[in-house]
C-alpha positions as semicolon CSV with decimal commas, in nm:
position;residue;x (nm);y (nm);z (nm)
1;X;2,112;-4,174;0,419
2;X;2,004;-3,892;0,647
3;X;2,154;-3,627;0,432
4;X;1,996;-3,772;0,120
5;X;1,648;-3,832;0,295
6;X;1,740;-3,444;0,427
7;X;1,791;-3,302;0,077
8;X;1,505;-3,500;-0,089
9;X;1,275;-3,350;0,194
10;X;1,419;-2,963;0,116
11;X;1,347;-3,004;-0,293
12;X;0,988;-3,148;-0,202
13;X;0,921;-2,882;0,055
14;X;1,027;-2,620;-0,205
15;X;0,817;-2,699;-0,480
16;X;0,487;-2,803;-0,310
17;X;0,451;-2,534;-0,046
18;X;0,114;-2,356;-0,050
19;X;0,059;-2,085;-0,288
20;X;-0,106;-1,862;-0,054
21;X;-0,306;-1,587;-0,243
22;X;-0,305;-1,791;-0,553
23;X;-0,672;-1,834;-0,464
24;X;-0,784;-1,496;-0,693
25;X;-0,759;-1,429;-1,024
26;X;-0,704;-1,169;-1,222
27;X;-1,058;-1,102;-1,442
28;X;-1,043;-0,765;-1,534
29;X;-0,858;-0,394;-1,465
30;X;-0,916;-0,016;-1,582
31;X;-0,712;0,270;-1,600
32;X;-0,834;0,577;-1,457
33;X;-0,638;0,809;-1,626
34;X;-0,459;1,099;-1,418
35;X;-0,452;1,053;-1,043
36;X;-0,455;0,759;-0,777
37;X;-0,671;0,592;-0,624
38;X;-0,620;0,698;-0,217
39;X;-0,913;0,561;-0,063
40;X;-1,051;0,185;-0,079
41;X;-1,323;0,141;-0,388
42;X;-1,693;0,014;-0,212
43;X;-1,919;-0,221;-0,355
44;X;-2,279;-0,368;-0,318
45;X;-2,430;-0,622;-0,519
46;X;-2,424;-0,464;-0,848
47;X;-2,166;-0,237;-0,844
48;X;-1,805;-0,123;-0,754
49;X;-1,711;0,248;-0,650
50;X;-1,434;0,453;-0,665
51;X;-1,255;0,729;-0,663
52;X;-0,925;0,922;-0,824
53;X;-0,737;1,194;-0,592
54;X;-0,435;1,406;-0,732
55;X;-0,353;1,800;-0,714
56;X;-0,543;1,870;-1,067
57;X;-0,423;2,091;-1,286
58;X;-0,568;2,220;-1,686
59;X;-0,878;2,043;-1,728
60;X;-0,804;1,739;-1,528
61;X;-1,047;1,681;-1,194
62;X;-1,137;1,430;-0,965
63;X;-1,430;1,194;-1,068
64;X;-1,644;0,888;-0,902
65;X;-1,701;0,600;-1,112
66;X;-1,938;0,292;-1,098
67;X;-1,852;-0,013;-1,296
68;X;-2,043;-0,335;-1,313
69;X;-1,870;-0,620;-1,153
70;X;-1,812;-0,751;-1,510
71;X;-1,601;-0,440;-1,621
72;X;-1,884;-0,204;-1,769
73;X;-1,851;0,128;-1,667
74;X;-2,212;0,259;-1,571
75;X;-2,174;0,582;-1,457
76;X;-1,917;0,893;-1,405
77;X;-1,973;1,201;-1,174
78;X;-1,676;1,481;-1,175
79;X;-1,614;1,762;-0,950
80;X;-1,527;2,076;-1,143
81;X;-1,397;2,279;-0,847
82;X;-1,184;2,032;-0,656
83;X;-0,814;2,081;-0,721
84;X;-0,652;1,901;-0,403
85;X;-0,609;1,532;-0,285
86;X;-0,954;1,366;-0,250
87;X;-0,887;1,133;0,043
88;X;-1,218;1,114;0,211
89;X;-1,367;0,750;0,151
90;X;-1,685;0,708;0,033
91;X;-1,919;0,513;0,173
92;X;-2,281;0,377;0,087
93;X;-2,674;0,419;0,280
94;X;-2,938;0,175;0,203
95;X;-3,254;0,346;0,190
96;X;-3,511;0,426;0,452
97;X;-3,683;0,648;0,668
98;X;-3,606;0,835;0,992
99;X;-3,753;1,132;1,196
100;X;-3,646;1,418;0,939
101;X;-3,711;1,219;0,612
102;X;-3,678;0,955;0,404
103;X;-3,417;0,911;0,168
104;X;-3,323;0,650;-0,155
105;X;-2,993;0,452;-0,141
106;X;-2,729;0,662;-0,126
107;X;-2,332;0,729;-0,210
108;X;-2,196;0,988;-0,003
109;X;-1,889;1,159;-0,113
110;X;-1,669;1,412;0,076
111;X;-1,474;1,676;-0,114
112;X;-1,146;1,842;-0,108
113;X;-1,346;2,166;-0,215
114;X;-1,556;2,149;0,105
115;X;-1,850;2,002;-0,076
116;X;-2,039;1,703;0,101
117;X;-2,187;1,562;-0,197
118;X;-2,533;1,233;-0,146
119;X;-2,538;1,069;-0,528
120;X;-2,807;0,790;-0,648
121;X;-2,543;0,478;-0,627
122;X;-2,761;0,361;-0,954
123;X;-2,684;0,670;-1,230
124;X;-2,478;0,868;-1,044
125;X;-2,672;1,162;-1,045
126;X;-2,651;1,417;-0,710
127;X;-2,964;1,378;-0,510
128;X;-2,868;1,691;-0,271
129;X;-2,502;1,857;-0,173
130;X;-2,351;2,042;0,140
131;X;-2,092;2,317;0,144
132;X;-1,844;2,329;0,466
133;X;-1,542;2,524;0,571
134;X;-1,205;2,516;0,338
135;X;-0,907;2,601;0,494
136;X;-0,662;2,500;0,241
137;X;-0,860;2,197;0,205
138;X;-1,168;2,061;0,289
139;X;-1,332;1,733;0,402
140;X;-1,052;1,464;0,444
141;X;-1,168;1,224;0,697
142;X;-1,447;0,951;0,725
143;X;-1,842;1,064;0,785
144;X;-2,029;0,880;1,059
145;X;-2,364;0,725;1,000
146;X;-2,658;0,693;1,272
147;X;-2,987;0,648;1,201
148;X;-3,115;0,925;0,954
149;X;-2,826;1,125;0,955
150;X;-2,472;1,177;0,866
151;X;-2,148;1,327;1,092
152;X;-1,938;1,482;0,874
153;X;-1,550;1,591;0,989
154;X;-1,480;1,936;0,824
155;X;-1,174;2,094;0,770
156;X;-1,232;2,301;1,124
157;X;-1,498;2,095;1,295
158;X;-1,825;1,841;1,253
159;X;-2,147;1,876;1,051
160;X;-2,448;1,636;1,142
161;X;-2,686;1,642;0,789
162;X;-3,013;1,502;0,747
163;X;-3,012;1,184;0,509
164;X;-3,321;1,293;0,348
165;X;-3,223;1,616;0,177
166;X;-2,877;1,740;0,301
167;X;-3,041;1,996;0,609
168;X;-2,776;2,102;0,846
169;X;-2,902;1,958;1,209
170;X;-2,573;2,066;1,349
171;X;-2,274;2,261;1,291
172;X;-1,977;2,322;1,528
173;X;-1,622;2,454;1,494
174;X;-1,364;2,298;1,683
175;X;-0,988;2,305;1,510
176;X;-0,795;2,194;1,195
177;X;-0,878;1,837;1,084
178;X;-0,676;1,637;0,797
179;X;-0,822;1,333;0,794
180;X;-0,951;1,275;1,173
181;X;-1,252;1,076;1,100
182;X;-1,573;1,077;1,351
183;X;-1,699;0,781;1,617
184;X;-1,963;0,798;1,869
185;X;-1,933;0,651;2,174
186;X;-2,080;0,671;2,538
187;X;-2,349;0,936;2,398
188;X;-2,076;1,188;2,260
189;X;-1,895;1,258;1,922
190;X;-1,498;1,232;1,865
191;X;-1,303;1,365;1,641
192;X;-0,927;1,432;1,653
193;X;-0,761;1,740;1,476
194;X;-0,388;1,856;1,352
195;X;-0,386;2,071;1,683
196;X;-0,292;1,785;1,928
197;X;-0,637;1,756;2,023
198;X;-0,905;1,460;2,071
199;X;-1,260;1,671;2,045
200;X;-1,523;1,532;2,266
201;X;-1,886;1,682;2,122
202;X;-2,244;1,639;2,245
203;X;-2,557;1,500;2,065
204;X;-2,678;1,847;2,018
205;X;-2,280;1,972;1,876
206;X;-2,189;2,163;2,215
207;X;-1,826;2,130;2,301
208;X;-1,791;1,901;2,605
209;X;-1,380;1,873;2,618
210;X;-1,059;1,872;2,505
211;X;-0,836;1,611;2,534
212;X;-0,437;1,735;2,457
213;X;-0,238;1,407;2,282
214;X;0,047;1,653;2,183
215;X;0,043;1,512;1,842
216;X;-0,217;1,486;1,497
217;X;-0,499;1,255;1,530
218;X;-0,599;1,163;1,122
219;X;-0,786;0,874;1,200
220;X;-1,141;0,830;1,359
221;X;-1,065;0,703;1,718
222;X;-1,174;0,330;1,757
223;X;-1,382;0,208;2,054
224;X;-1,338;-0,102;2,252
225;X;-1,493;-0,111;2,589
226;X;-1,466;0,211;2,687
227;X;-1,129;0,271;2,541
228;X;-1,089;0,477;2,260
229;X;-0,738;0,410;2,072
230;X;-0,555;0,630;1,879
231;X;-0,257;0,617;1,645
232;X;-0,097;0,975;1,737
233;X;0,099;1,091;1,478
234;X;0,433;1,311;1,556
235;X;0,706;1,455;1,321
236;X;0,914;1,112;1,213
237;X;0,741;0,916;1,468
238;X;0,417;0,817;1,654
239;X;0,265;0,693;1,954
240;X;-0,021;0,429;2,034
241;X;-0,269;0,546;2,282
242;X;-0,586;0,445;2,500
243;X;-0,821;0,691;2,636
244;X;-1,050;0,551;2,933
245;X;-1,400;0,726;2,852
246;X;-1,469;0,635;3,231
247;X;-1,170;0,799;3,426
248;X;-1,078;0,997;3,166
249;X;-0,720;0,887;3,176
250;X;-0,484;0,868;2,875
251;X;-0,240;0,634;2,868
252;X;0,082;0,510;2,634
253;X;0,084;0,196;2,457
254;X;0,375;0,198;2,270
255;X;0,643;0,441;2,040
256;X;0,621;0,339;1,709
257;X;0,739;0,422;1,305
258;X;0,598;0,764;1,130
259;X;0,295;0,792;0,873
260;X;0,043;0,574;1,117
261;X;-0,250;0,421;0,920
262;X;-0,620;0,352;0,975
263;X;-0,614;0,141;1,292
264;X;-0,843;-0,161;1,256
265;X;-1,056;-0,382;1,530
266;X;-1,081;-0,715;1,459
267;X;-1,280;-0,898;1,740
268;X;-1,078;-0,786;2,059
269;X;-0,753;-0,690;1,851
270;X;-0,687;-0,354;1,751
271;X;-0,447;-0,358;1,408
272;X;-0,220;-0,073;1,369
273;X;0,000;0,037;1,072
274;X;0,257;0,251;1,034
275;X;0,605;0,282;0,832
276;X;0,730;0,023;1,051
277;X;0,467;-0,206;0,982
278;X;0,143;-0,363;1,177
279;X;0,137;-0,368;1,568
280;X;-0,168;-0,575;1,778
281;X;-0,284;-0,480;2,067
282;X;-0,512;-0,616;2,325
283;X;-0,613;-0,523;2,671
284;X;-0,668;-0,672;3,004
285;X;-0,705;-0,436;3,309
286;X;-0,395;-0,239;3,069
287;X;-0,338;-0,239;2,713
288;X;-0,010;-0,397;2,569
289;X;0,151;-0,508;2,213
290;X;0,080;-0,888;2,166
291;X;0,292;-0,919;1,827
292;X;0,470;-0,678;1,517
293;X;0,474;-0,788;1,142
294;X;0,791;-0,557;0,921
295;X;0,644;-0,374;0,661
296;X;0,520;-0,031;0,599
297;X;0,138;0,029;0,624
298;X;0,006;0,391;0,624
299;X;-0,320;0,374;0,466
300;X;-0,679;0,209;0,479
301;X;-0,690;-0,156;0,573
302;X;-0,957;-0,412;0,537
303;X;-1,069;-0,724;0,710
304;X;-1,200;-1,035;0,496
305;X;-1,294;-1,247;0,870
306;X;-1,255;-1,232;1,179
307;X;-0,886;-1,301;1,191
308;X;-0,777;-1,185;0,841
309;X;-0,686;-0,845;0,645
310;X;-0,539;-0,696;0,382
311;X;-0,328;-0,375;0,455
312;X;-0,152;-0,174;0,154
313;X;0,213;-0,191;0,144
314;X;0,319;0,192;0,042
315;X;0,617;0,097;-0,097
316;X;0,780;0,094;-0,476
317;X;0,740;-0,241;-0,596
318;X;0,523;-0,352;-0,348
319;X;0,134;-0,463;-0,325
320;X;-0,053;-0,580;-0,056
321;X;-0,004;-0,811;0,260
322;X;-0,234;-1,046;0,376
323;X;-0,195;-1,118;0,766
324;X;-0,356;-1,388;0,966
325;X;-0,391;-1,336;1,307
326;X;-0,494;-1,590;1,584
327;X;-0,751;-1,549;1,875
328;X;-0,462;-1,432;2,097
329;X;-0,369;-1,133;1,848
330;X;-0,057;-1,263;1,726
331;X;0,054;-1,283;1,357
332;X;0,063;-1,669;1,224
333;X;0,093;-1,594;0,832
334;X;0,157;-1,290;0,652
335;X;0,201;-1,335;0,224
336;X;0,219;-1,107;-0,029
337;X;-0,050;-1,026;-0,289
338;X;0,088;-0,877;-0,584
339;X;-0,072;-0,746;-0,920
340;X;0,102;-0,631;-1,233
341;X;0,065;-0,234;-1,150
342;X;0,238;-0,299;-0,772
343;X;0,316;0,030;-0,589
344;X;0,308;0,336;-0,360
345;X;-0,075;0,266;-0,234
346;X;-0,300;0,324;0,065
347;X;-0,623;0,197;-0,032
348;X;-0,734;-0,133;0,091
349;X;-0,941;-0,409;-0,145
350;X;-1,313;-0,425;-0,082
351;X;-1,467;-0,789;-0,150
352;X;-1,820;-0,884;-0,187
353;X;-1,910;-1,267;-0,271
354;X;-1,670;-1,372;-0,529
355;X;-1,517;-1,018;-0,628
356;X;-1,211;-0,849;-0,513
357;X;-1,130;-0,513;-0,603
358;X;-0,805;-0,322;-0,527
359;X;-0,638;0,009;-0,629
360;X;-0,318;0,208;-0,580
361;X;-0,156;0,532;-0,669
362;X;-0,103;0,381;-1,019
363;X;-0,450;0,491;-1,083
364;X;-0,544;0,145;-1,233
365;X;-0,915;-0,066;-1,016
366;X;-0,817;-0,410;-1,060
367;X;-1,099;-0,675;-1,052
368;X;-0,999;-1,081;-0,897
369;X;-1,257;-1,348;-0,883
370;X;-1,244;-1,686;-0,763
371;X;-1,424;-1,813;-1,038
372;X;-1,353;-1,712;-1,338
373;X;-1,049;-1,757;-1,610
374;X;-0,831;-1,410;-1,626
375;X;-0,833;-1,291;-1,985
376;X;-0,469;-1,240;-1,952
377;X;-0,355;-1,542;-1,852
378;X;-0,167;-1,813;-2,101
379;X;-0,402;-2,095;-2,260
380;X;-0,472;-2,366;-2,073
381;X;-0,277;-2,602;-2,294
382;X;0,029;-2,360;-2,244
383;X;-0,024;-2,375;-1,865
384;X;-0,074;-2,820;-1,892
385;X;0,271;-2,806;-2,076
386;X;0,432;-2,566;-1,836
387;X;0,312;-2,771;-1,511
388;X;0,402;-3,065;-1,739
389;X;0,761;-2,969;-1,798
390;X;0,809;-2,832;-1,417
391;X;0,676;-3,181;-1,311
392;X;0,989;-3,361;-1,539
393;X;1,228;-3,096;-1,387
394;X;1,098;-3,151;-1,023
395;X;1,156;-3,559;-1,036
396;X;1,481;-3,533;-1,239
397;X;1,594;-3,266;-0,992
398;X;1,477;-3,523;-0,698
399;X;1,606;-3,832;-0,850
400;X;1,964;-3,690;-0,937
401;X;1,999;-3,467;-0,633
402;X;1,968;-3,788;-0,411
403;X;2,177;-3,986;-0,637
404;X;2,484;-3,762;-0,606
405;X;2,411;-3,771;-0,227
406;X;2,394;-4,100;-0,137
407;X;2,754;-4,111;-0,343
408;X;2,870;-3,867;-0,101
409;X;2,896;-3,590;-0,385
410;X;2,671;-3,314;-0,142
411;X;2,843;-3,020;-0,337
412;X;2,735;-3,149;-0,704
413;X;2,377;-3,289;-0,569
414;X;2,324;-2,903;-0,415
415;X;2,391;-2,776;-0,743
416;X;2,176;-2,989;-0,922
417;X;1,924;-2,853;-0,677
418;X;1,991;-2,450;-0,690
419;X;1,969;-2,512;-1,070
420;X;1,666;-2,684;-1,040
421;X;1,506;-2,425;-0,843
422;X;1,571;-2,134;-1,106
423;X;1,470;-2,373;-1,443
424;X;1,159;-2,446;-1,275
425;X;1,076;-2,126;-1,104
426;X;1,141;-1,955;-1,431
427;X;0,951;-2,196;-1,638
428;X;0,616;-2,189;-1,362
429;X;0,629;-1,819;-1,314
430;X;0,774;-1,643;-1,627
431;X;0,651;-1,264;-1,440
432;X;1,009;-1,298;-1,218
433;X;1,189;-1,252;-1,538
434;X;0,970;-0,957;-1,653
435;X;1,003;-0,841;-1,258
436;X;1,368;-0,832;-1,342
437;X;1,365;-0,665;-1,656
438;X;1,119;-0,364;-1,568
439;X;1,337;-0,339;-1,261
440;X;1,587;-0,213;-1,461
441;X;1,383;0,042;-1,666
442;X;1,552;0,439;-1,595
443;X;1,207;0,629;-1,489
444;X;1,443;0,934;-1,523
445;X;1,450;1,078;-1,890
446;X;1,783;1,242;-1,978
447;X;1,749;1,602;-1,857
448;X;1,838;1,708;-2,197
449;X;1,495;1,750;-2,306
450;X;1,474;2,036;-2,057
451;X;1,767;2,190;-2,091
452;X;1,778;2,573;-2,182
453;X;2,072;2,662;-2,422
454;X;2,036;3,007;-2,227
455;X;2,198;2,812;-1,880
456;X;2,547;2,813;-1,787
457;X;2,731;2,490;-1,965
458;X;2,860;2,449;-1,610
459;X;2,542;2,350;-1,545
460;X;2,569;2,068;-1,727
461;X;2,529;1,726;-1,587
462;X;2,401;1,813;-1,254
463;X;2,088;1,888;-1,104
464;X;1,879;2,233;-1,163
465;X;1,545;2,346;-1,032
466;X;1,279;2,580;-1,193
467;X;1,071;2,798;-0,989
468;X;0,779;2,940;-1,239
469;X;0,663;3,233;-1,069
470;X;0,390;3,469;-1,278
471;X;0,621;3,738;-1,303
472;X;0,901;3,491;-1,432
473;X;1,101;3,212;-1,350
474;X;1,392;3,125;-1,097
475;X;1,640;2,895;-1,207
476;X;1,908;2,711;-0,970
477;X;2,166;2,493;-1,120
478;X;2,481;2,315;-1,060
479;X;2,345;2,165;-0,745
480;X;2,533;1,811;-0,702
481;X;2,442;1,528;-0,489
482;X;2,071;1,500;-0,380
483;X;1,815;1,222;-0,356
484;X;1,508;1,325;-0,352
485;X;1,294;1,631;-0,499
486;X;1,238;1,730;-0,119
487;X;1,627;1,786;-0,089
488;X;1,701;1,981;-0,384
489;X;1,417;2,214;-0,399
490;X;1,507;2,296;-0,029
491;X;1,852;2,355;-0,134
492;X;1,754;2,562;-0,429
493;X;1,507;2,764;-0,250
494;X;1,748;2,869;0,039
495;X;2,036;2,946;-0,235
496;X;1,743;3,227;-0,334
497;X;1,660;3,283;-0,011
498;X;1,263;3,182;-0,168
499;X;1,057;3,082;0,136
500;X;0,877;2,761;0,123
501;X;0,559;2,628;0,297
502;X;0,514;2,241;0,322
503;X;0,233;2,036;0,511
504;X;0,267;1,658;0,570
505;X;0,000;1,469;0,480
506;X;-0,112;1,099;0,456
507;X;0,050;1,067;0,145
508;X;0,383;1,255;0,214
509;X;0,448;1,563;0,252
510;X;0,385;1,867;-0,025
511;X;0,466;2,214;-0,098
512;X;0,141;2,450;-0,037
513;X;0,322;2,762;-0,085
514;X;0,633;2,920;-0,268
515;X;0,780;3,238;-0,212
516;X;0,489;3,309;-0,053
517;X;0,253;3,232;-0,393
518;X;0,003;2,975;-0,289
519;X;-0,266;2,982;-0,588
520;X;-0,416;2,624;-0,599
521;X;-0,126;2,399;-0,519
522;X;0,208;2,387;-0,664
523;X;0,359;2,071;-0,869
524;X;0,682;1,950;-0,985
525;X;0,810;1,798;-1,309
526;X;1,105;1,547;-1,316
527;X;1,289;1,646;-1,681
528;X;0,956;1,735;-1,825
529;X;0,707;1,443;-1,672
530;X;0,446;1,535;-1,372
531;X;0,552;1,412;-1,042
532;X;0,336;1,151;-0,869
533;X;0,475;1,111;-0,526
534;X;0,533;1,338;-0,270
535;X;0,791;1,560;-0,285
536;X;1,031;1,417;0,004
537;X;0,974;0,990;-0,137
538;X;1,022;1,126;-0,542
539;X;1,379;1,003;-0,602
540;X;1,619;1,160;-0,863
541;X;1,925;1,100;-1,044
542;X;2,262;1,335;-1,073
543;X;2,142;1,463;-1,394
544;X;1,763;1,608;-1,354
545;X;1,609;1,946;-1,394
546;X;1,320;1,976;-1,139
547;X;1,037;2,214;-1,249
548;X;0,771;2,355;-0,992
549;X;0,456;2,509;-1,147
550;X;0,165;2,646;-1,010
551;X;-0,128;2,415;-1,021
């Protein structure tokens, strides 16, 4: 009787656990076109914003969009003269008036091209623009608002601008930033930079100090108390940090996984992400990891309460995770919340009432609502059958399962209830079996289409690489046995003794320069199609012919 009771208890447990996430629906999605989407969209009332990011090439650039909550686009706004990732995230200024100006709501915009760009959030018109520094690239991290002005991180330092028409207040050069965001604390600016440096910066943009963290700082630092932490990023690993704004002592929290994320304060938590996954951390008289949740988390993420997020999970396959934390800082749930265009991403969702919009490097804003019927979805009298059948299956599974066990046949009543569990999951969520069959699509295109007749026949069947130079191409073939894009173009390269120049970024790490040609960027083609991952996460098969191309 136990066992039966025991089994009746697993098959009811099974099919009436909460659905988590199941809470949003689907109500509408858009494709951008070329490019991801890197940074979170924003929204107000009326509107949601976002951008696309990508190394453009031909007549492709990076644009803002606005679309009504319903789906309407409203308004587009492209930068002709950007070429690089876009990664800075936008960010929106109600109106108002301060002591140099007034100004109209505002969307402020950061470019790759160096460009700090103020547009009217309702046409999308550009109410004034800045030009900074561009050292390869240009403005990467987060801008600061305060009162009537905005702190802007450039490529080699900080910018303060006035709201009302774009005057520069302040302007000071410190050293190279990727990403390092801006916060104000204790009466002072900081900024980190790719120098192993935390910047400390007066009101009035004199240099106060230098703090050395032996190790990139791409994130604005986040104050608690007077601690600043930090997520310092090193070659394939990182470190969590606290900087006492009082003593002036810098301390170690913890070693962590590569690619560190946003860090996020929730309350007294700090979040972290990284490719190992989240880390909390609170502090008493020292700081100290409370709890760790597996996954891998290197972008934006986004709190929806006081103990709730959503990080992106920036792997293939993968969506987002939303973590529950309790007033102690440990995890207590963590579920998945998947879309149909899941993978690589770094943006978090941004919510407002009953709207939830997300985006990834698929390119593709996705719109969920708690209140509406996605278009997509079957008809309701498919979905009353559906429950309908899964209802028979679950009390015939029940019913038999615990007949065959109070007989004492345990082997044929767990049977009964493994089959049950596939009929019904199959028949209540029909996406696993398209799950399975796109996971077995080839994203690799025979490499015959690229094939040159002119190439050795020995080259046949393995993997070649194409350096397109403007005096004329290199070609390496017969290269056997590599993964990734990252591998074989170093192998290639050092066959022609061609020197390369990479930089790692947020998003992976890219080629800036070959043989010592730089131009705007360089890109690769797998057997013909553009390459949209970096170069060292693009897998590749035995048989490929990698292409690089000036941008």
């Amino acid at each position: 009787m136990r066992r039966s009771a025991l089994l009746c208890t697993l098959l009811l447990a099974v099919f009436l656990a909460p659905s988590g996430a199941a809470t949003w629906t689907a109500d509408w999605s858009v494709d951008l076109g070329p490019g991801y989407i890197t940074t979170s969209p924003i929204t107000d009332e009326e509107r949601v914003y976002v951008r696309t990011s990508g190394f453009w090439t031909g007549t492709d650039r990076p644009e803002v969009k606005a679309f009504s909550h319903d789906g309407s686009l409203e308004w587009t706004y492209r930068s002709n003269t950007t070429t690089q990732h876009d990664m800075a995230p936008l960010m929106l200024k109600s109106a108002g008036t301060g002591a140099c100006g007034s100004w109209p709501d505002l969307l402020l915009v950061g470019w790759a091209n160096g460009d700090f760009s103020a547009l009217h959030p309702g046409n999308g018109t550009l109410a004034w623009t800045v030009s900074t520094t561009v050292d390869g690239w240009g403005i990467t991290g987060a801008p600061l608002l305060e009162a009537d002005h905005v702190v802007v991180p450039t490529r080699n330092g900080l910018v303060r601008l006035c709201l009302g028409n774009g005057e520069v207040d302040f302007s000071v050069n410190l050293s190279l930033g990727w990403r390092n965001g801006v916060t104000f604390a204790e009466g002072h600016y900081w900024t980190g930079s790719e120098t192993g440096h935390l910047w400390q910066v007066g009101v009035n943009g004199d240099t106060v100090n230098s703090i050395n963290l032996s190790g990139q700082l791409r994130h604005a630092p986040v104050q608690l108390n007077d601690r600043l932490f930090l997520h310092v990023q090193h070659l394939t690993s990182s470190t969590i940090q606290t900087y006492n704004m009082t003593s002036g002592v810098l301390d170690d929290v913890e070693t962590s996984g590569g690619s560190p994320a946003i860090p996020l304060l929730m309350e007294e938590t700090v979040i972290f992400g990284d490719n190992e996954g989240l880390t909390s951390v609170r502090c008493a008289s020292t700081c100290s990891v409370v709890d760790r949740l597996p996954s891998k988390v290197n972008g934006e993420m986004a709190s929806v309460s006081t103990t709730a997020l959503y990080a992106p999970v920036n792997s293939p396959g993968e969506g987002w995770v939303l973590a529950q934390l309790n007033t102690s800082g440990w995890f207590t749930m963590a579920e998945p919340f998947s879309t149909p265009y899941d993978g690589y991403g770094t943006s978090s969702p941004a919510s407002v009432g009953e709207w939830l919009f997300l985006g990834n490097d698929a390119g593709v804003l996705m719109a969920y609502s708690t209140a509406s019927t996605p278009s997509e979805n079957p008809p309701s009298d498919q979905q009353d059958v559906r429950a309908l059948l899964g209802m028979v299956v679950l009390a015939s599974a029940v019913g038999g399962s615990a007949f065959f066990a109070r007989k004492g046949a345990f082997s044929s009543s767990w049977r009964l209830f493994s089959l049950s569990v596939l009929v019904v999951a199959l028949m209540m969520l029909p996406e696993v079996s398209r799950t399975w069959s796109s996971a077995l699509v080839d994203d690799n295109a025979p490499a015959t289409t690229e094939w040159d007749d002119s190439w050795p026949e020995a080259w046949l069947g393995t993997q070649i690489v194409v350096f397109e130079f403007p005096d004329g191409p290199v070609v390496v073939g017969g290269l056997v046995g590599h993964q990734t894009v990252w591998s074989l173009t170093t192998e290639a390269a050092q066959a022609s003794d061609i020197p390369l120049v990479s930089q790692e970024t947020g998003l992976g790490l890219y080629l800036l320069s070959i043989n010592e040609t730089e131009g705007s960027g360089w890109e690769y083609f797998l057997n013909g199609e553009r390459g949209t991952l970096a170069v060292d996460d693009a897998s590749i098969d035995s048989t490929v012919v990698v292409r690089w191309s000036l941008a």
